[in-house]
C-alpha positions in Angstrom: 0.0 0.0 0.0 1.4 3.4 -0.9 2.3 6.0 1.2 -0.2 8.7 2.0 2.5 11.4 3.2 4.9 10.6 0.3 4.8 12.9 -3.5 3.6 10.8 -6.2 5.3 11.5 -9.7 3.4 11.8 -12.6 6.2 10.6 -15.2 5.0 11.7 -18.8 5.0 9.4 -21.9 7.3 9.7 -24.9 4.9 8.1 -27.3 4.9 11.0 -29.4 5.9 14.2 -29.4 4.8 17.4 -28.2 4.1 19.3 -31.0 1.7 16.3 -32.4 -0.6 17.2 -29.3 -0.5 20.8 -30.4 -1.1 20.1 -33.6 -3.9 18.1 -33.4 -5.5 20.6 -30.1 -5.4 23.1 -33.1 -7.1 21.2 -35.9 -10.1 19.9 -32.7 -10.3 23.7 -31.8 -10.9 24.6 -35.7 -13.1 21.8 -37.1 -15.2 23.0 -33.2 -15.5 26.4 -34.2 -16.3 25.7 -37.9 -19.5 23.6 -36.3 -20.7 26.8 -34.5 -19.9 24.6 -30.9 -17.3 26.6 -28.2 -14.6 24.5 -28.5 -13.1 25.3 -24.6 -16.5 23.8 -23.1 -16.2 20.4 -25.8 -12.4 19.8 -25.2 -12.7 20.2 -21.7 -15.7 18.0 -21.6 -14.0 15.8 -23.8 -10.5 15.6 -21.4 -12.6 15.3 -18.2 -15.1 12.6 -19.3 -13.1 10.8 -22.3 -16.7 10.7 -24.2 -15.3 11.1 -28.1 -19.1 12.5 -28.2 -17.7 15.9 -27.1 -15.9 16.6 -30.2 -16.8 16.7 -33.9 -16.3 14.4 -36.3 -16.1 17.2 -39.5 -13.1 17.6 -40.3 -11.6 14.0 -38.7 -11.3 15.8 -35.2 -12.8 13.1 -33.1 -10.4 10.4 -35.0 -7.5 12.8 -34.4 -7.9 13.9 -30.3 -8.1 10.0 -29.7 -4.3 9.1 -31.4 -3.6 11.3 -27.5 -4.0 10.0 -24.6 -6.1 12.8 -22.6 -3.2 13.4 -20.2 -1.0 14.4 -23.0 -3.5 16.8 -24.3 -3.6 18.0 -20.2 -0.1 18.5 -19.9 0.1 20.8 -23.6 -2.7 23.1 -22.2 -1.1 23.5 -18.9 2.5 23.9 -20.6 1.1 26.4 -22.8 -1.0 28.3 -20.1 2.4 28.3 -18.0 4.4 29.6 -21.0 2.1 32.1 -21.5 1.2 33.3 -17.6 4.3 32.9 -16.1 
């Protein structure tokens, strides 16, 4: 059983890189607006649920978020907040 009082790590996957996540949050965010949807409320729906429902299919956006695990897509909005606000 793991220790309540210790830090857990959250190690990040190198199955691809970055800029495929930011790519592909780019495209989602597009082919969102393009539909007449708010793309914040659908992606975050989408991250916080993992319901593919969330986002559109035009322009291949649903097939496209799911090649990222939602952690991956997590860690390029908080890196890119950060970068931004910091």
């Amino acid at each position: 059983m793991p220790d309540i009082y210790e830090t857990q790590f959250f190690k990040r996957l190198e199955k691809e890189p970055v800029n495929e996540a930011q790519k592909i949050l780019i495209n989602v965010y597009k082919a969102l607006s393009e539909k007449g949807y708010n793309p914040i409320y659908q992606i975050v729906g989408y991250i916080l649920s993992g319901d593919p429902t969330y986002i559109t299919s035009h322009n291949n956006a649903r097939s496209l978020i799911r090649k990222i695990e939602r952690d991956e897509l997590l860690e390029e909005l908080v890196k890119d907040y950060v970068k931004h606000n910091c």
